[in-house]
Every structure is written in C-alpha cells, then in structure tokens.
C-alpha positions as CSV (number, residue, x, y, z in Angstrom):
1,X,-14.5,-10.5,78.2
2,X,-16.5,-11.0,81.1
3,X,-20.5,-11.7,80.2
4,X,-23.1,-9.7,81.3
5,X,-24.1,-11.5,84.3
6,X,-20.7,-11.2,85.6
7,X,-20.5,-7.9,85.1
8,X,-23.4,-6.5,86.8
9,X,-23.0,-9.5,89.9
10,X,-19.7,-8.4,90.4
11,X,-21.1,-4.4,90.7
12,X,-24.3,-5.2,92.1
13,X,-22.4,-7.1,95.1
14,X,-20.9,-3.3,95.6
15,X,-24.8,-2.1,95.9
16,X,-27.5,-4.3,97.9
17,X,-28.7,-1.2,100.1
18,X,-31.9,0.2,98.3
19,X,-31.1,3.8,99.4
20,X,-27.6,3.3,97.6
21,X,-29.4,2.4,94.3
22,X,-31.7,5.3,94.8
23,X,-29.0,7.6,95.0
24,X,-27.3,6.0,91.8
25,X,-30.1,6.6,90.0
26,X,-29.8,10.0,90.3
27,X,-26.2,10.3,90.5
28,X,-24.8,7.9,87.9
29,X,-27.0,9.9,85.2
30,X,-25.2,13.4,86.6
31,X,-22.1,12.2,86.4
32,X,-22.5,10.9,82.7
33,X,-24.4,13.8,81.6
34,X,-21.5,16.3,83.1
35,X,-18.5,14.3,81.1
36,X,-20.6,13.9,78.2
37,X,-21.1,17.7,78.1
38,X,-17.5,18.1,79.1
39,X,-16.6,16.6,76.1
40,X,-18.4,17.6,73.8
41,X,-16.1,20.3,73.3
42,X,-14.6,21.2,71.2
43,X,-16.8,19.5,68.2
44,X,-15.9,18.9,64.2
45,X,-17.5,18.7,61.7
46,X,-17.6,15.5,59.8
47,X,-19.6,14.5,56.6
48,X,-22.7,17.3,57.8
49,X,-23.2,16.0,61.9
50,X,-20.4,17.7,64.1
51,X,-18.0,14.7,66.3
52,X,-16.8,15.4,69.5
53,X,-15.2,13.4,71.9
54,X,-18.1,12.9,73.6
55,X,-19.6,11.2,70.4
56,X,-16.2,9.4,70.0
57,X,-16.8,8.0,74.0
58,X,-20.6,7.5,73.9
59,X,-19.7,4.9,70.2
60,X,-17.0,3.1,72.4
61,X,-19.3,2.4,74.7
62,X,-22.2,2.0,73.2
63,X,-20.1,-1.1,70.7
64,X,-19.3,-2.3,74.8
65,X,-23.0,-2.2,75.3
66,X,-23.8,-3.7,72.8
67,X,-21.4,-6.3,73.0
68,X,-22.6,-7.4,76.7
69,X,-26.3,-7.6,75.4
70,X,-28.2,-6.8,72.1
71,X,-31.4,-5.4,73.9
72,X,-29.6,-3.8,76.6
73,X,-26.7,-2.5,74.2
74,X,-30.1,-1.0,72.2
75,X,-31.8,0.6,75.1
76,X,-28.1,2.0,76.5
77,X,-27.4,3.6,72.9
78,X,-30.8,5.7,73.2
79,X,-30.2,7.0,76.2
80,X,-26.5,7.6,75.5
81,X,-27.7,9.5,71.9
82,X,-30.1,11.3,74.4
83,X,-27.6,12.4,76.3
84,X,-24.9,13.6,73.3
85,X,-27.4,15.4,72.1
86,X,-27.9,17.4,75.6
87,X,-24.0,17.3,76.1
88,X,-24.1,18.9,72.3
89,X,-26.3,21.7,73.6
90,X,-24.8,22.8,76.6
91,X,-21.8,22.9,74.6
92,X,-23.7,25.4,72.6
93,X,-23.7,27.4,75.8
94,X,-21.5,30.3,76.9
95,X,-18.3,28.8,78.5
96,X,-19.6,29.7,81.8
97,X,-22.4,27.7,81.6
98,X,-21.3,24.7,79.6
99,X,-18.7,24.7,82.2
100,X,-22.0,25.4,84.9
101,X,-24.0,22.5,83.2
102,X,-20.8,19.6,82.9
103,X,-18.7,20.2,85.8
104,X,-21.8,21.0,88.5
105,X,-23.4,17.7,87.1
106,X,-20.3,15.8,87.5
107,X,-19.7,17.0,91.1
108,X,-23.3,16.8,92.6
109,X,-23.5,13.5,91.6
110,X,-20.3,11.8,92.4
111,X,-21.3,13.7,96.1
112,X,-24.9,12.0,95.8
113,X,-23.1,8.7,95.1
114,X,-21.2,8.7,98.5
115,X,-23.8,9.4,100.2
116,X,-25.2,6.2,98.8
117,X,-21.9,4.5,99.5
118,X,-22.3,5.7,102.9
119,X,-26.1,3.9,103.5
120,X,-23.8,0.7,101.9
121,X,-21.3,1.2,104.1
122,X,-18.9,-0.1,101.4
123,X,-16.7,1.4,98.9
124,X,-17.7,2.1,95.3
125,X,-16.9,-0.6,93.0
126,X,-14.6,1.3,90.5
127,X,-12.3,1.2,93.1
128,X,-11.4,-2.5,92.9
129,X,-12.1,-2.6,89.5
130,X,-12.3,-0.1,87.3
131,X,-14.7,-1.5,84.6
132,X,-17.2,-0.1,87.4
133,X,-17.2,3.1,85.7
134,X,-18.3,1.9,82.5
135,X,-21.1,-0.7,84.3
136,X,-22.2,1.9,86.0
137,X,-24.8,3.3,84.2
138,X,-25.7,-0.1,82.6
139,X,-26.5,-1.5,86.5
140,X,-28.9,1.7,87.1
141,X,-30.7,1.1,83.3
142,X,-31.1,-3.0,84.8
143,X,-32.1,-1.7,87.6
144,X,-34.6,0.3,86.5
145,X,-35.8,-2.3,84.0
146,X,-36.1,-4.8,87.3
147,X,-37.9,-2.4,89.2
148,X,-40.5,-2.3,86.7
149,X,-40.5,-6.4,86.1
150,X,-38.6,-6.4,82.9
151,X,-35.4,-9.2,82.3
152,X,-36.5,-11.1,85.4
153,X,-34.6,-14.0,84.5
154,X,-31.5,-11.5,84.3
155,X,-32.6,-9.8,88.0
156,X,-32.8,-14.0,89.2
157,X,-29.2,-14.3,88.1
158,X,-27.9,-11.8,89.4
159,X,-29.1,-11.6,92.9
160,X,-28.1,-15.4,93.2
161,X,-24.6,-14.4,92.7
162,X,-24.7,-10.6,94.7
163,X,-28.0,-11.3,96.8
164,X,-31.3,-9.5,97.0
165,X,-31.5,-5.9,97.5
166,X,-31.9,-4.8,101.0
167,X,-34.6,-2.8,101.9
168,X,-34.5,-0.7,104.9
169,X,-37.7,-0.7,107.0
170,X,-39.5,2.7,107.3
171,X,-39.4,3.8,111.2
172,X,-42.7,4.5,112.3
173,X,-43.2,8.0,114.4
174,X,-44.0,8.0,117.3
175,X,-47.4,9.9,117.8
C-alpha cells in the first residue's frame, strides 16, 4: 500500500493550479455528499441504528483513512459520519428529492471539477489511476488543513515531490 505521502504527491501533481483546488473544494464535497445520499437507500435495520450502503462505503473508507494516517483517518471519519448522517436524511426525503438532493450534488460538482481541470489544463487524476477517487476528498481535507498551517511538515513533503501550488496573479483593471 502506498503511504500517505505518495498518495496525495501523486494526486496533488494532478492539481498545482489554486483555482483548481478551489473548485475541488467545493466540488469533491458535492460529489461525496450526492453518492453518499444515493446510497443511503435503501437502509436496514441492524442492532437499533439503520445500515445502508452508504454506511457500508463511508466504514471502508474510513478503515483506508485511517490506515494512511491516524489523525487524518480521525478527522476524515467525522466528516464522513457528518455526511451519512445528511445522506441518511435526504434519504428520508420523498423520492423526488432524495433523488433532487444525491444526483444534483453529484452532477454540479463533477461539472465544477472540470472547470477546475480546465484552469489545470490537465486531466483529473482518477483517470490514470483510479485510487484518485478515494484520495480525493482526503487531498481537499490536507488541503484545507495546509491552508490554515496545520501538518506543515506533511504540506513540505508533498510539494517537494508535486511542487508548490500555483497561484495566478489578480489582473489589475484598468481605470
């Protein structure tokens, strides 16, 4: 198994444009938010909680996760329980808008994401590999984490092996 280091070099080296991480950190939430709702229907119950196979997905990787990196693993299994517990609402829904809430999510933001693959002017990572899917969402949590100066050591690594992000200057108007 590849460690984390490698994992999010080898996807980051898909994403060194800051306008395409922007747009994965709004899209790359969508998209898991509309498969997790997707799935979380149809739902059993099991020893008083109701399993789905979003719940069955979110464990797998959550274990993956985990696996990579305990703190990480920990901070990706909140926000994944966050998010089977909206996917376990909006299954609550009619059909029309459970269907509304997973598949709309899904859509808008596998669109949002080409636009930022556009700004890269690259192809998405999954599809060379498709362990991007699942890293994914762990590269826009690091991200996130970077942007606001936590695991620097982690940020140094891997922008030695993918580079540093590349910001875009802002044009200034002409007045």
């Amino acid at each position: 198994m590849k460690t984390l280091t490698e994992q999010l070099s080898k996807y980051a080296s898909y994403h060194r444009d800051d306008r395409n991480i922007a747009t994965h950190v709004v899209g790359i939430p969508m998209i898991v938010l509309g498969v997790i709702t997707l799935l979380s229907r149809p739902g059993f119950p099991a020893a008083g909680l109701i399993v789905s196979p979003a719940v069955l997905a979110a464990l797998a990787a959550c274990a993956y996760y985990l696996a990579l990196d305990l703190s990480l693993g920990a901070i990706m299994t909140v926000l994944m329980g966050l998010g089977v517990f909206f996917g376990a609402w909006g299954a609550g829904q009619s059909t029309a808008m459970w269907l509304t809430l997973g598949v709309g999510s899904f859509v808008v933001g596998w669109i949002i994401q080409f636009v930022g693959h556009y700004y890269e002017g690259r192809k998405p990572a999954f599809v060379d590999d498709i362990m991007g899917l699942a890293i994914g969402p762990l590269f826009v949590v690091a991200e996130a984490l970077f942007m606001m100066g936590f695991f620097a050591p982690l940020k140094a690594q891997v922008e030695g092996i993918a580079g540093p992000v590349r910001r875009k200057p802002v044009q200034a108007s002409a007045h």
